[in-house]
N, C-alpha and C positions, 0 to 999 in steps of 0.2 A: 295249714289254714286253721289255725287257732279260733277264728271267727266260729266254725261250726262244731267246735272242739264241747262234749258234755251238752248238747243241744239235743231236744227233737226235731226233726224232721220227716214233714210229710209229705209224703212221694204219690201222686195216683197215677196209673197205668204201671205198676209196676213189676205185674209180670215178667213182661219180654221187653226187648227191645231197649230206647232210649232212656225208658223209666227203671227198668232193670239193672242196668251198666251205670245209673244216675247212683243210685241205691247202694250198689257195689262202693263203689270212688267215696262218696261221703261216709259211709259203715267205718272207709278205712282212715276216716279222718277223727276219728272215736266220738261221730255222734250218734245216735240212738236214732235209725230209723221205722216208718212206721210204712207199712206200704198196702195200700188201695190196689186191687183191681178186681175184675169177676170171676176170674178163673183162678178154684182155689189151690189146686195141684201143682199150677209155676209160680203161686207166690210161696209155695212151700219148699219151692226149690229154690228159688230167690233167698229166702230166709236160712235155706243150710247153708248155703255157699257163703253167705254172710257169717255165719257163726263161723264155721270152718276157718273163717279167716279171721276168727276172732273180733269181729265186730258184732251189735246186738239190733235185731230185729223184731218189730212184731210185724202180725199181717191182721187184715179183715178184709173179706171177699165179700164185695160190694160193686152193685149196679149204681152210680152213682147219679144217673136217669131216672131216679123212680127214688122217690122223697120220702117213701118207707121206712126205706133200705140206709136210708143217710140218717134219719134220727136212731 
């Protein structure tokens, strides 16, 4: 998919689950993802398994419920 090829992407709930595995697939489509969620210790492990495989990520741990936290 060329389409998302040198892109950012923003991913929220990306912890576990759907948002996780979403994160993974596109990382390995070499675009640059960025991933949301609250719990900051799985998007840390979200973010190695992404490197590990050579793809690049950032994270920030965000309640995205509370308009503090988002600006």
């Amino acid at each position: 998919m060329k389409i998302i090829s040198d892109k950012l992407v923003l991913i929220t709930g990306a912890s576990s689950g759907i948002g996780a595995e979403t994160a993974k697939v596109i990382s390995s489509r070499k675009a640059t993802v960025i991933l949301l969620a609250r719990n900051r210790e799985k998007l840390e492990q979200v973010a190695a398994q992404i490197k590990q495989r050579g793809g690049k990520s950032y994270y920030y741990a965000v309640d995205l419920s509370k308009c503090e936290q988002v600006e």
